[in-house]
C-alpha positions in Angstrom: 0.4 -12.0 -27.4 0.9 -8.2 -28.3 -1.4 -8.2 -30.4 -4.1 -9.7 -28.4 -3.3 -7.7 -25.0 -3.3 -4.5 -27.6 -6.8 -6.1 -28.3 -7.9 -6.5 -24.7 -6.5 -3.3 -23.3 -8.3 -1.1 -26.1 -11.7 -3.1 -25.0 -10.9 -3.2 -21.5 -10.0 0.6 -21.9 -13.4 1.4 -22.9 -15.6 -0.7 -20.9 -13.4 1.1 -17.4 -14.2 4.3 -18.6 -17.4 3.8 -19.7 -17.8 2.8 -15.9 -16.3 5.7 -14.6 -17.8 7.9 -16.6 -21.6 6.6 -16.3 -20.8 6.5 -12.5 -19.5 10.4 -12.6 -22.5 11.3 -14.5 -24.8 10.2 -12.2 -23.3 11.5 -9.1 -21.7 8.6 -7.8 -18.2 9.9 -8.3 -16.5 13.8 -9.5 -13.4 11.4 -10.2 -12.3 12.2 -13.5 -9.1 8.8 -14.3 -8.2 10.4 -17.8 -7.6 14.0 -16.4 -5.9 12.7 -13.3 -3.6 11.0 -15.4 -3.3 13.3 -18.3 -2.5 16.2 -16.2 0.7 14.6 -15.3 1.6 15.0 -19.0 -0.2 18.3 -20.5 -1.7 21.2 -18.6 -3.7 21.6 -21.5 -7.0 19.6 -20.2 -8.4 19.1 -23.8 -5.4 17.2 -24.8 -4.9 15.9 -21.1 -7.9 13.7 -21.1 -7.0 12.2 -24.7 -3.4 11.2 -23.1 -5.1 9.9 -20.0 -7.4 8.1 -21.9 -4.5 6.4 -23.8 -2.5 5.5 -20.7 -3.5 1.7 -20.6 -1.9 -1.1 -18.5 -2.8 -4.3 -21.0 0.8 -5.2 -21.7 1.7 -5.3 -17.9 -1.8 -7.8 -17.1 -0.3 -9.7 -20.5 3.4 -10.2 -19.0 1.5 -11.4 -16.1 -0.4 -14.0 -17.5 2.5 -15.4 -19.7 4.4 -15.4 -16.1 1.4 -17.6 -14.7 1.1 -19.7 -17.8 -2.3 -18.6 -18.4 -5.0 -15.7 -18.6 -8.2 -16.0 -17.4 -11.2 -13.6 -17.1 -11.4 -14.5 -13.3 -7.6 -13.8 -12.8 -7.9 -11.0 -14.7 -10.7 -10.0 -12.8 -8.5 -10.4 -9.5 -5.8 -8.4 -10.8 -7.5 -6.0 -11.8 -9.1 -5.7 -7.9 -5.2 -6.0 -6.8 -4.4 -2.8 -9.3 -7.5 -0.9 -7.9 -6.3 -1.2 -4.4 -3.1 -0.4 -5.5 -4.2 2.5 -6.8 -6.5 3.5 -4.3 -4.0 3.6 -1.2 -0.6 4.0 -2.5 -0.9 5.7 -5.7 -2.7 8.3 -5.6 -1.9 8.9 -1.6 1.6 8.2 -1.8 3.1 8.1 -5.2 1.1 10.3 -7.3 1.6 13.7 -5.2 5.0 13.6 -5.4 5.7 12.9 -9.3 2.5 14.9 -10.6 3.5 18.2 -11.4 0.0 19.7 -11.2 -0.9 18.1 -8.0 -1.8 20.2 -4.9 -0.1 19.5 -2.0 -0.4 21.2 1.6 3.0 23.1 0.1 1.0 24.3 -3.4 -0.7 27.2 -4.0 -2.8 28.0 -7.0 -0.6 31.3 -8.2 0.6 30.2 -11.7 -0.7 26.9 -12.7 -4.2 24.8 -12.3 -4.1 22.3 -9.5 -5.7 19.3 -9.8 -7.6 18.1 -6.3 -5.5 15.2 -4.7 -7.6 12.0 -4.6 -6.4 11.1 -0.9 -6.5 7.3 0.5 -9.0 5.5 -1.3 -10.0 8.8 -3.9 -12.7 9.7 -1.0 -11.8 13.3 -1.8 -13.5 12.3 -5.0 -17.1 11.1 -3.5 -17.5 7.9 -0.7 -18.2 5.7 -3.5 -15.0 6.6 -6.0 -13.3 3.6 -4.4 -16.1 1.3 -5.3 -16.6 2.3 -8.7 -12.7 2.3 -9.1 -12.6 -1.1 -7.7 -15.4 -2.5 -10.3 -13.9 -0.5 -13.5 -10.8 -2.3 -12.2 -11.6 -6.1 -12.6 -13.7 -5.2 -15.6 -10.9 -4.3 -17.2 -8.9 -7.1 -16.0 -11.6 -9.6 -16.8 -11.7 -8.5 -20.2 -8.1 -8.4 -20.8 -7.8 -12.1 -19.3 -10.5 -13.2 -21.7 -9.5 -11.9 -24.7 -5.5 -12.3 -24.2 -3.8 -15.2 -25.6 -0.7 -16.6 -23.7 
């Protein structure tokens, strides 16, 4: 199974970002996933969207499906739109402010380090549409991973 979620999460991987980064280039979103999550890392923004780029989820969806007793791209697909909204309310609103270290916050100023713009609920400090192209990079990925993961 590590093998094949390895498998899925590096295809899964690229097919979400290739999402979010067609949708960014056309206007649809300024949401950039690999810096926001590399920049919790690195404040080196180079080498932050190469970390962010390699933070991946496909062992989690894989423990999940050998829970369930199978994968599927339609439960991975669901999942994945679970993990978006997940994402989309309490992590980046909640969770992500408090343990990102280059995260501004009403407390922050920019004096010494770069601050990256907190997404707020749903990433609509990103653009109206960052929680729809979230939500479909989501259970791409998740469909993927279900398809090509073998339990």
């Amino acid at each position: 199974m590590m093998t094949s979620a390895l498998a899925g999460g590096v295809i899964g991987t690229l097919a979400m970002t290739t999402i979010i980064k067609t949708a960014t280039e056309v206007g649809m979103t300024r949401m950039d996933f690999a810096l926001l999550l590399g920049t919790a890392f690195t404040d080196n923004r180079r080498k932050a969207r190469a970390v962010g780029y390699s933070v991946g989820f496909a062992e989690a969806y894989g423990a999940f499906f050998a829970i369930v007793g199978h994968g599927s791209w339609a439960l991975g697909a669901l999942l994945g739109a679970l993990h978006a909204i997940f994402v989309a309310t309490v992590l980046v609103s909640v969770l992500l402010p408090v343990i990102h270290p280059r995260m501004a916050t009403p407390d922050t100023a920019a004096n010494d380090i770069t601050l990256i713009e907190p997404p707020g609920f749903l990433m609509l400090n990103y653009g109206r549409s960052t929680f729809l192209v979230t939500l479909v990079a989501h259970m791409a990925y998740g469909a993927l991973v279900g398809l090509i993961v073998h339990v």
